[in-house]
C-alpha positions as CSV (number, residue, x, y, z in Angstrom):
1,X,98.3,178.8,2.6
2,X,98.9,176.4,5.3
3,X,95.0,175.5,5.7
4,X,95.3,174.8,1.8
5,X,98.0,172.6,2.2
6,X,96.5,170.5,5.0
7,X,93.3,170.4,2.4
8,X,95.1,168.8,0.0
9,X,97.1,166.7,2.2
10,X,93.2,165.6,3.3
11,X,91.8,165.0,0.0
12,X,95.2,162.8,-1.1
13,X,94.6,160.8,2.2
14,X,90.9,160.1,1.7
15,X,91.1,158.9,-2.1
16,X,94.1,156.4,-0.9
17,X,92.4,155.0,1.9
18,X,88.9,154.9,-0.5
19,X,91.0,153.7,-3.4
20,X,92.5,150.8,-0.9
21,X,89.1,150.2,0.4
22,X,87.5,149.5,-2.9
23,X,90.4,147.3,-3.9
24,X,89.7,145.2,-0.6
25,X,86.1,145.2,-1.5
26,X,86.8,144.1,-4.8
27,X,89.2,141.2,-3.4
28,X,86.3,140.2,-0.8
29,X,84.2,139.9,-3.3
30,X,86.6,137.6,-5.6
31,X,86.5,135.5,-3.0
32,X,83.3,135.0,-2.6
33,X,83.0,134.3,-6.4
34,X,81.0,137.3,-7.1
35,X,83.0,138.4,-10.2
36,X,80.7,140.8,-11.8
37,X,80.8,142.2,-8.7
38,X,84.1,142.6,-8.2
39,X,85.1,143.8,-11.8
40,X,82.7,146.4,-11.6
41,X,84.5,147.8,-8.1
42,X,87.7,147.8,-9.8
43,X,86.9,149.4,-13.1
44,X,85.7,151.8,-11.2
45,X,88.9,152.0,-8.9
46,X,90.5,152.4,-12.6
47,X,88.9,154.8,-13.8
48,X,88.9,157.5,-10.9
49,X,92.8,156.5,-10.4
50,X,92.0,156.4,-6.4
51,X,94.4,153.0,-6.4
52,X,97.3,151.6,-7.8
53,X,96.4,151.3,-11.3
54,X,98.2,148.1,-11.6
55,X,97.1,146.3,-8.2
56,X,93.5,147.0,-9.8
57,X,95.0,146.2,-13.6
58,X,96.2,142.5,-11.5
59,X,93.1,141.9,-9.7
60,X,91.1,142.7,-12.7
61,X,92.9,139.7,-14.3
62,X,92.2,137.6,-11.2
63,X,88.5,138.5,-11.6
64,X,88.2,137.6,-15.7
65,X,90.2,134.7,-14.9
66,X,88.2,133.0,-12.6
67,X,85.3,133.9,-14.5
68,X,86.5,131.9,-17.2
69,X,87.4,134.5,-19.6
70,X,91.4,133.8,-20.2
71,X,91.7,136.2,-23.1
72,X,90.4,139.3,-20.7
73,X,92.4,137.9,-18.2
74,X,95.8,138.7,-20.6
75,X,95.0,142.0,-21.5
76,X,95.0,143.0,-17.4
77,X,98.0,141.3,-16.7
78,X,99.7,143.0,-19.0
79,X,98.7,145.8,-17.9
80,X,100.6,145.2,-15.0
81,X,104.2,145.4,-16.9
82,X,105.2,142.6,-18.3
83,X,109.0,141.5,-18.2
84,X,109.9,145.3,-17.2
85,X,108.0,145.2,-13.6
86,X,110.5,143.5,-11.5
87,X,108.4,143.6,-8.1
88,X,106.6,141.0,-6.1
89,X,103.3,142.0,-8.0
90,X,104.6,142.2,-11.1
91,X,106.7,138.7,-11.2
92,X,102.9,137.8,-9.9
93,X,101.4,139.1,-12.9
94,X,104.1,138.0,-15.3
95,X,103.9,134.5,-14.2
96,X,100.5,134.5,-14.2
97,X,100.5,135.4,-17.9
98,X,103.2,133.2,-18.9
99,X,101.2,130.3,-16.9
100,X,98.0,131.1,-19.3
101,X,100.5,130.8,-22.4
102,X,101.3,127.1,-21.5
103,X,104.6,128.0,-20.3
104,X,105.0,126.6,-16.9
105,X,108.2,126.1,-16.3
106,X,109.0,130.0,-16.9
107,X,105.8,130.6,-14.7
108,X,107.2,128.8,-12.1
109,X,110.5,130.3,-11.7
110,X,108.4,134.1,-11.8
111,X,106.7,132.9,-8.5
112,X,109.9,132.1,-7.3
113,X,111.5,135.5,-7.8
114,X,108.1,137.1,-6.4
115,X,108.5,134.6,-3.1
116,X,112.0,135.9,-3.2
117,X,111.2,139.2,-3.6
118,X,109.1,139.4,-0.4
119,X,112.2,137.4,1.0
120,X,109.0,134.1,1.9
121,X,107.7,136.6,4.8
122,X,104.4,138.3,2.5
123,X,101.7,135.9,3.6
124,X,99.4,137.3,0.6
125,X,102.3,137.4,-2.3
126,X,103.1,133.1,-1.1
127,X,98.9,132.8,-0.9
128,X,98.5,134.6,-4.8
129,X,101.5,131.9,-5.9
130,X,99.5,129.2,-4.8
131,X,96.2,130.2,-6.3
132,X,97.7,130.6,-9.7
133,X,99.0,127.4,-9.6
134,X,95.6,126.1,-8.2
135,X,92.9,128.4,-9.6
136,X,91.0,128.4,-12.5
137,X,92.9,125.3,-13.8
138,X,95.7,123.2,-11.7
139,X,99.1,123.1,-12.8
140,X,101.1,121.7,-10.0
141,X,99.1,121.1,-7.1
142,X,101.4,119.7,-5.1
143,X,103.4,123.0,-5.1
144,X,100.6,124.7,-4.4
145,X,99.8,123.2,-1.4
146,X,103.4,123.9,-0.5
147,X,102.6,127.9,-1.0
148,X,99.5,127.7,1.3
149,X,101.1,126.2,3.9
150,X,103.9,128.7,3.9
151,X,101.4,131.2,4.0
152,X,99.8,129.7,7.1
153,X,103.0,129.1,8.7
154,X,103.1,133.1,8.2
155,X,99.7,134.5,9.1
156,X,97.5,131.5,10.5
157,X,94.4,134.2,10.7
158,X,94.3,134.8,7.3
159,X,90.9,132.3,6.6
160,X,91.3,133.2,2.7
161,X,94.2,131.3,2.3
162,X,92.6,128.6,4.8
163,X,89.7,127.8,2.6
164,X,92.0,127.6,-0.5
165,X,94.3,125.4,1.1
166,X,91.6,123.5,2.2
167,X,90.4,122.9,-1.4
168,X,93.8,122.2,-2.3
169,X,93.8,119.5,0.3
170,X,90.0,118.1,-0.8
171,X,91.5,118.3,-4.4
172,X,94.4,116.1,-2.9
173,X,91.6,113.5,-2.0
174,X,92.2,114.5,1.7
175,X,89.1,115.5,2.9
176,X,89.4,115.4,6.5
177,X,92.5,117.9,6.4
178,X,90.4,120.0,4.0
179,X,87.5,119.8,6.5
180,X,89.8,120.8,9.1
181,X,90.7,124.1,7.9
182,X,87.5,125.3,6.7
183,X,86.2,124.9,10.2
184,X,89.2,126.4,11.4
185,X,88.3,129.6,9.4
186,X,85.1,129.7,10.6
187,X,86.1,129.7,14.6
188,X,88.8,132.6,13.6
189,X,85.9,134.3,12.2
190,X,82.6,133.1,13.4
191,X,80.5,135.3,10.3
192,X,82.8,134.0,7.7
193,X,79.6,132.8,5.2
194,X,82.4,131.5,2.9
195,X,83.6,128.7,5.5
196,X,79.8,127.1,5.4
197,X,80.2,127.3,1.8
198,X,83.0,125.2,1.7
199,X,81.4,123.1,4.2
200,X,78.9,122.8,2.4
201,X,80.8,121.6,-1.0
202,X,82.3,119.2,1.0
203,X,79.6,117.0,2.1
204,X,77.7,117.9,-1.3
205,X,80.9,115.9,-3.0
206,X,80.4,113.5,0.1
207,X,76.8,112.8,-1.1
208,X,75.5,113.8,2.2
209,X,73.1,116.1,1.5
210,X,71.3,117.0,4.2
211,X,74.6,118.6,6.3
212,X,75.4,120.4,2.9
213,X,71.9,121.7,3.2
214,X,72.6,122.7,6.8
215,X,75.6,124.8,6.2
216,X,74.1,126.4,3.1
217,X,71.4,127.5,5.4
218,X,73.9,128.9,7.6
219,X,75.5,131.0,5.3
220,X,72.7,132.4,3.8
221,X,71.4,133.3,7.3
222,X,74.6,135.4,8.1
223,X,74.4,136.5,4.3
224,X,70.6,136.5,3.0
225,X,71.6,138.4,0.2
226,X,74.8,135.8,-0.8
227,X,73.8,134.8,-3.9
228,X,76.8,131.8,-4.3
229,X,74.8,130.3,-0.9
230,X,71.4,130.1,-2.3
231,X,73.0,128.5,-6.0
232,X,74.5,125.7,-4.0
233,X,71.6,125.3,-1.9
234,X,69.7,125.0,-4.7
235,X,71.7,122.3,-6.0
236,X,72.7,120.7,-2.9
237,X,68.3,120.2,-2.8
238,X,68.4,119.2,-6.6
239,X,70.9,116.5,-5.9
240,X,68.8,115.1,-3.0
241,X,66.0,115.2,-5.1
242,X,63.9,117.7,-3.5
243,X,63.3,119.6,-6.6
244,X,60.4,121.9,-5.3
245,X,62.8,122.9,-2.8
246,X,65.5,123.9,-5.3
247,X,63.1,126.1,-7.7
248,X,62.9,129.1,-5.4
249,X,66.9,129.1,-4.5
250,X,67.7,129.2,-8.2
251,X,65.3,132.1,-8.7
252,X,66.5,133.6,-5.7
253,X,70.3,133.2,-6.9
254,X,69.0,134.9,-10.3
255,X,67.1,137.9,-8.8
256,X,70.8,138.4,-6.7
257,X,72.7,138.3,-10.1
258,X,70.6,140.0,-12.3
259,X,73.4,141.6,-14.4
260,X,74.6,138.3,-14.8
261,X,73.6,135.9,-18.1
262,X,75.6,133.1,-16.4
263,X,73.1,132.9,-13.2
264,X,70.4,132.9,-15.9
265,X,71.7,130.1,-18.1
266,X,72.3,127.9,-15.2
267,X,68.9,128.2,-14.5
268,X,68.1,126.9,-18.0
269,X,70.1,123.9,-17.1
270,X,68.5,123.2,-13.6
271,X,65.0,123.9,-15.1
272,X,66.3,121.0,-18.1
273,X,67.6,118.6,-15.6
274,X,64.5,118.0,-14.1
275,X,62.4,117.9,-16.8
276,X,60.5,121.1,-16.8
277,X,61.2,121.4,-20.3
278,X,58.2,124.1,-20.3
279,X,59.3,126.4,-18.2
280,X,62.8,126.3,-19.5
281,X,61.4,126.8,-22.6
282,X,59.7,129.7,-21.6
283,X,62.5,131.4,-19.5
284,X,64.7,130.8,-22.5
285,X,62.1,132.1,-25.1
286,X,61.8,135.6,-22.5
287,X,65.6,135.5,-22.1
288,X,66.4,135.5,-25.7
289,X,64.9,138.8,-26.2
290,X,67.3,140.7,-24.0
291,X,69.9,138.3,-24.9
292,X,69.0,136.8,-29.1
293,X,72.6,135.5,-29.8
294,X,73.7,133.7,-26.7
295,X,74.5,130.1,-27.7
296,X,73.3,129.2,-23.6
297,X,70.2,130.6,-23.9
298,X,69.8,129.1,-27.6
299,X,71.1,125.4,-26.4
300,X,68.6,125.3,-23.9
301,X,65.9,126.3,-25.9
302,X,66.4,123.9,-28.9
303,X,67.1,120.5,-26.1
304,X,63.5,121.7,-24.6
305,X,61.6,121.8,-28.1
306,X,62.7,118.7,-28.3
307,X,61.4,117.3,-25.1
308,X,58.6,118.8,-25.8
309,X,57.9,117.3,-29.5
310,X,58.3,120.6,-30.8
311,X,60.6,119.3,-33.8
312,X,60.1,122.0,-36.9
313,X,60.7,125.2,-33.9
314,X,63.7,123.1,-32.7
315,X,65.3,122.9,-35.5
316,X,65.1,126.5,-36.3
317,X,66.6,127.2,-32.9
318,X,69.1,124.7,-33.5
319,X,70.4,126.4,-36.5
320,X,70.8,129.8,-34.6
321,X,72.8,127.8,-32.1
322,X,75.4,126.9,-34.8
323,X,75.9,130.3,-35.7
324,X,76.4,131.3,-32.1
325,X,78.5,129.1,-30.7
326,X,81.9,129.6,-30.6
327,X,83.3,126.3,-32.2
328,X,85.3,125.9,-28.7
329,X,82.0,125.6,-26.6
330,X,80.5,122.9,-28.6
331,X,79.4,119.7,-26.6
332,X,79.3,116.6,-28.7
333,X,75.5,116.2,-27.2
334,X,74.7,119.5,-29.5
335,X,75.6,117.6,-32.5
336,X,73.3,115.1,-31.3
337,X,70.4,116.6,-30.5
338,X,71.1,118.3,-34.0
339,X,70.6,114.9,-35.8
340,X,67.7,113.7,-33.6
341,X,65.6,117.1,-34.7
342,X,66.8,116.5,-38.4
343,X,65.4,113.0,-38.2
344,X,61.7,114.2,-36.5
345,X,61.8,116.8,-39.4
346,X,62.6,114.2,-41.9
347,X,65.9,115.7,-42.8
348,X,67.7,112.7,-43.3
349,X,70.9,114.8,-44.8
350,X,71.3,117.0,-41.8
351,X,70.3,114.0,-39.1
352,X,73.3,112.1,-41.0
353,X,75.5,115.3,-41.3
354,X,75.5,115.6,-37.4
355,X,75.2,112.2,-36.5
356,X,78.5,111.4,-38.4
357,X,80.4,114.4,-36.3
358,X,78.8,113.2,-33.3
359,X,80.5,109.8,-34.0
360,X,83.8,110.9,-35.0
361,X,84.1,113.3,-31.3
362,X,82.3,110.8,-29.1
363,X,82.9,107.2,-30.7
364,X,82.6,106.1,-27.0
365,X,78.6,107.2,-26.4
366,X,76.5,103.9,-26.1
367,X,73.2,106.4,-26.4
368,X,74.6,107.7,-29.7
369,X,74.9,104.7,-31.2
370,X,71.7,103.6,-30.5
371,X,70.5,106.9,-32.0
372,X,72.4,106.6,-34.8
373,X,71.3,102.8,-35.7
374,X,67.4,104.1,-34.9
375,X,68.4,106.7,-37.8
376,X,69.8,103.9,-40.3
377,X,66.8,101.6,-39.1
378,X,64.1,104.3,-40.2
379,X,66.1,105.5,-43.4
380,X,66.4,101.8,-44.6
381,X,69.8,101.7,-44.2
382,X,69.6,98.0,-42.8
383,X,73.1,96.9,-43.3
384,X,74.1,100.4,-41.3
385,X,72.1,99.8,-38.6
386,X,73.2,95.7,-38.0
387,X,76.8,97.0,-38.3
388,X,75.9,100.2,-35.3
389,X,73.6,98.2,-33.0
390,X,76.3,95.1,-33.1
391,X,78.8,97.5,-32.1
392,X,76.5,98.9,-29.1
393,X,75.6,95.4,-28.2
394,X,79.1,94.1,-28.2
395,X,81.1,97.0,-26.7
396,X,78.5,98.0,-24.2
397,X,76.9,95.3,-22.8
398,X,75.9,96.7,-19.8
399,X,74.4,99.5,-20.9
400,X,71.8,97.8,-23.6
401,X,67.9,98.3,-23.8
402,X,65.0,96.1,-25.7
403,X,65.1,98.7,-28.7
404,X,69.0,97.9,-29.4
405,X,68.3,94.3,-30.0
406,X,65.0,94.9,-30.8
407,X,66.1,97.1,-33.9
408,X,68.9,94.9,-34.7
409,X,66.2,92.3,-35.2
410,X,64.4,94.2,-37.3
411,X,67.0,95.1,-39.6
412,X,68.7,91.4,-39.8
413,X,65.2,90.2,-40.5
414,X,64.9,93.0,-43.5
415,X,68.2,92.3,-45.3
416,X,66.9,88.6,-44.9
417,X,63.3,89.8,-46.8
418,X,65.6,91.8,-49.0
419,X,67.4,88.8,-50.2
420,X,64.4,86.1,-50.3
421,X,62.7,88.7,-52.8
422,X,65.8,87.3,-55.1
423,X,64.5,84.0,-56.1
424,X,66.5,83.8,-59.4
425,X,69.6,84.6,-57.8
426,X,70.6,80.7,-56.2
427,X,73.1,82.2,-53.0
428,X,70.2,84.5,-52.1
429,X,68.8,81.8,-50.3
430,X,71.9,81.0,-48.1
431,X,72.0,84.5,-47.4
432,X,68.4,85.3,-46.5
433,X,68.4,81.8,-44.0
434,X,72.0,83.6,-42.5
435,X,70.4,86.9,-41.7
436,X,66.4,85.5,-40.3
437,X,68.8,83.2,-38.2
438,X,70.6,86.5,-36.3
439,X,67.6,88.3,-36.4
440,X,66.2,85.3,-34.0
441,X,69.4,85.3,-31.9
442,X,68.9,89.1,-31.5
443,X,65.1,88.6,-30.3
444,X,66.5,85.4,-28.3
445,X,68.4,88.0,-26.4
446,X,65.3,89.7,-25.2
447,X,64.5,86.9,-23.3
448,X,63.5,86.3,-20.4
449,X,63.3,89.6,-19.0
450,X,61.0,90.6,-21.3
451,X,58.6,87.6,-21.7
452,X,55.4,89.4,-21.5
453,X,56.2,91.6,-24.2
454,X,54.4,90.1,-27.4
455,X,57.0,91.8,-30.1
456,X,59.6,89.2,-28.5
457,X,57.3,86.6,-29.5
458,X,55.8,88.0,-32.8
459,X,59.1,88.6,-34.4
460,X,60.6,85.1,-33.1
461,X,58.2,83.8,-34.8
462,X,58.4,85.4,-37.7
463,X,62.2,84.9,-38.1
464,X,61.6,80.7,-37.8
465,X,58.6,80.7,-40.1
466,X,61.2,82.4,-43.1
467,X,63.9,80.1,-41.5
468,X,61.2,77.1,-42.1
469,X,58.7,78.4,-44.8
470,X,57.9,74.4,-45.5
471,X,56.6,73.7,-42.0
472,X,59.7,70.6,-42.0
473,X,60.4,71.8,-38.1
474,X,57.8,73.9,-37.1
475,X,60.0,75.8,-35.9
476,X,58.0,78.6,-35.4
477,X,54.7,76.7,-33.7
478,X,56.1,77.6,-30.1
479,X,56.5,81.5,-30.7
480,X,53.3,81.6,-32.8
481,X,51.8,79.8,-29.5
482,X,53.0,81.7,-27.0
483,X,52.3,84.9,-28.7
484,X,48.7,83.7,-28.9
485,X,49.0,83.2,-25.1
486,X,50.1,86.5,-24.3
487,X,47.7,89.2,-27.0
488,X,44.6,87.1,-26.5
489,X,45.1,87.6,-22.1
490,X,45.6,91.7,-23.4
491,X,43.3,94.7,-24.3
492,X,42.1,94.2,-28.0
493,X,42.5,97.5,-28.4
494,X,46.2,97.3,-27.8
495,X,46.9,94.1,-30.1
496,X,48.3,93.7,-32.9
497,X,45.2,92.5,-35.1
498,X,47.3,91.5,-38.4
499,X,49.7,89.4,-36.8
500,X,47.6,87.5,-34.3
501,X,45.6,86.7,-37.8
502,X,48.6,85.7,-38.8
503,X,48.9,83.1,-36.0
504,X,46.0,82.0,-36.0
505,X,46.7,81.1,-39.9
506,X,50.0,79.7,-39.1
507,X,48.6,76.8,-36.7
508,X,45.7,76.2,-38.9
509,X,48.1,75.5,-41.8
510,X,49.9,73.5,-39.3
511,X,47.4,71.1,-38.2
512,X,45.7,70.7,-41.8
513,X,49.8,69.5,-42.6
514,X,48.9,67.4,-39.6
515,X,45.3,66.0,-41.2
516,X,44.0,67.3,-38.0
517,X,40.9,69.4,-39.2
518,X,38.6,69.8,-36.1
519,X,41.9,71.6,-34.6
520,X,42.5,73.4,-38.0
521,X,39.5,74.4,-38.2
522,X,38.9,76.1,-35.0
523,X,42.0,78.3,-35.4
524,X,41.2,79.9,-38.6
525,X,37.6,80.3,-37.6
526,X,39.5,82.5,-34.5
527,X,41.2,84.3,-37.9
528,X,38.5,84.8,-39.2
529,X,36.7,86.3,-36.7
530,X,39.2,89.1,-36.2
531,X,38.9,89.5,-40.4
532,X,35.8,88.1,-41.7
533,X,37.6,89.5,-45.7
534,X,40.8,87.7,-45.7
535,X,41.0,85.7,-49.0
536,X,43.7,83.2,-46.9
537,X,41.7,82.2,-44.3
538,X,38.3,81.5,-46.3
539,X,40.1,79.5,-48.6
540,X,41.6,77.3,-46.4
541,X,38.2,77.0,-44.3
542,X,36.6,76.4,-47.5
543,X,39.1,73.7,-48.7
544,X,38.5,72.0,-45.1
């Protein structure tokens, strides 16, 4: 009976000091941002019952929570007790709770009684207060920093709560404090890979590169298998542009997280950001067939058919991606890549359907609105596309390109055609001169930066010769001219054959006005050359 006793006594030992093991693991591994990781440790610790059910139910919130799922996060602190559980972990729990339901003053005075509770001499319970209030999202940071630095005060050999209080203190725009303690963490524990992480982040937010590579590199050679250390490597490489370098960390971040879709869709987004819209494409494509409703996956898919001028299998993607996505997760760019894939499809309904909700969430985006006129430019909607391009011209100055005035030519100098077609109607005239007059102010803009570009000159020229049909100026000679100048020093292959006719008739016309016919003539023989048909130009040499 005795030896039976002892047995049990044994087996009761063993599961708590497995059970507290695991729940250590699990904690490690929260820290080291490997979630998935770390939930699966502790369902398990929940399910065998080796632990205290609700340390595991709290850390199990810790672990959704920081994985950004909120609504997981609820069910575990509850789990915990609620109001009923007056201890330090459940006031923990509790306030964490009423924290997530946008209560923070209530939150607040729960950490309180749990800092009470362990009468401000539990290092961890003054270190978990501080991360609420600083982790996922920040709520007071100043208090939180308050809470760390009790903690240290306490244990200063705990490096977890170093390395938080040193983000709190990089958060607080103090970098060199916040540098201080993660090195500190590293000399009280020389094979703490989290430390060079840190480190790392640091001089990644510093924009120097190359010592973020460093301490990456560091980590992942105490850690090979660290698959946080090899992501920011890879990104650390991305954002110092050595792309080829950051290919093989991604996958290698992926292979270490293979029951994890986020790993895999940040992939897609690497693979997007530097423009290997193919092999995102592909990886996507493979992806989707584990994986067919995740809006990630289905995102990244429709953005690359897009790149890649695949416009009818975009917008099919596109339209799986709406019924995916929770509304919540929507980017405004969605909406936009929407309406640019309508427009290649010519689905002007749907290209104005997303356009306009594109608009009304991100009235602010100078590239919309230059999307958005382009779409009223190629739909005819002239009088749209004057009011959208004047708006990006005017409220973005800075951040204009040749096709925004360019366009905004274009459609001042169609509303002007528009109304010169009315010849019965005797204001159309005012009206057509107002409008070929600011389409030549918006080509005037396009001067002199891009001077060699013949459109500048073509359209200029155009504008003045509807401004001065009668020739009473000539107001258009000196575009016509300088046109010439530029497409005949060019490529005939890459000129505009119409319109340098159309020059070429212009100054003939003009010198005949001038009874200057050996001049005359040699310009519309030029025309003539380049279309030996044209009705216009035998005429006149005829006539001559």
């Amino acid at each position: 009976m005795k030896n039976l006793k002892l047995f049990a006594v044994l087996i009761f030992l063993s599961a708590q000091v497995f059970g507290q093991s695991a729940l250590d693991n699990a904690k490690n591994e929260i820290e080291k941002e490997n979630y998935i990781k770390a939930k699966n440790i502790l369902f398990t610790a929940l399910n065998d019952g080796s632990s205290d059910q609700k340390e595991v139910a709290y850390y199990l919130g810790n672990a959704f929570l920081k994985n950004d799922d909120a609504d997981s996060a609820k069910i575990f602190y509850r789990m915990v007790g609620g109001a009923e559980n007056k201890t330090k972990l459940g006031y923990l729990a509790y306030g964490r709770l009423t924290l997530l339901n946008g209560d923070k003053a209530t939150a607040k005075q729960l950490f309180e009684k749990a800092a009470i509770s362990s009468r401000m001499k539990d290092s961890h319970i003054l270190y978990q207060i501080g991360d609420a209030l600083f982790r996922p999202t920040i709520s007071d940071l100043s208090a939180a920093i308050g809470y760390f630095e009790d903690a240290y005060k306490l244990d200063n050999k705990n490096t977890m709560n170093m390395l938080e209080l040193g983000d709190a203190y990089l958060e607080n725009n103090e970098g060199g404090k916040a540098m201080s303690k993660y090195e500190s963490a590293g000399e009280v524990n020389p094979k703490l890979t989290l430390a060079f992480i840190k480190i790392g982040r640091l001089n990644t937010r510093a924009r120097t590169y190359d010592d973020a590579i460093n301490a990456y590199m560091k980590a992942i050679a105490l850690e090979p298998d660290y698959a946080i250390a090899h992501k920011e490597l890879a990104e650390a490489y991305y954002l110092g542009h050595k792309y080829d370098l950051a290919k093989p960390e991604f996958k290698k971040y992926i292979d270490l997280n293979k029951d994890d879709a986020d790993a895999k869709t940040k992939f897609l987004t690497f693979l997007f950001q530097i423009k290997e819209y193919e092999q995102c494409a592909t990886e996507a494509q493979t992806m989707l067939n584990d994986d067919p409703t995740n809006f990630l996956i289905l995102r990244a898919l429709f953005y690359s058919n897009y790149e890649l001028k695949r416009y009818k299998e975009g917008m099919e993607i596109s339209q799986r991606f709406w019924v995916a996505a929770p509304k919540s997760k929507v980017k405004p760019f969605d909406y936009v890549e929407t309406a640019k894939l309508a427009t290649k499809t010519n689905d002007t309904t749907t290209a104005l359907k997303y356009f306009t909700i594109a608009l009304s969430v991100d009235s602010n985006n100078a590239d919309l609105l230059s999307d958005y006129g382009m779409l009223m430019f190629n739909t005819k909607r002239y009088s749209d596309a004057v009011a959208t391009y004047t708006k990006k011209v005017t409220r973005f100055a800075a951040n204009t390109s040749f096709y925004d005035f360019y366009y905004l030519g274009r459609s001042n100098y169609s509303i002007g055609l528009s109304f010169k077609s009315r010849k019965d109607d005797a204001t159309a005239k005012d009206s057509a001169a107002y409008y070929f007059l600011a389409a030549d102010t918006a080509f005037a803009q396009l001067l002199p930066k891009y001077a060699t570009t013949p459109d500048v000159w073509q359209w200029r020229a155009k504008a003045n010769n509807n401004l001065d049909p009668e020739m009473k100026t000539a107001s258009a000679k000196p575009y016509y001219e300088q046109y010439i100048k530029i497409a005949e020093g060019l490529d005939p292959a890459k000129v505009n054959k119409n319109f340098l006719v159309e020059a070429y008739q212009y100054l003939g016309a003009y010198f005949i006005e001038k009874n200057d016919k050996g001049v005359a003539r040699g310009w519309l023989e030029k025309a003539l050359k380049i279309d030996p048909e044209n009705e216009a130009t035998k005429s006149w040499l005829k006539d001559l």
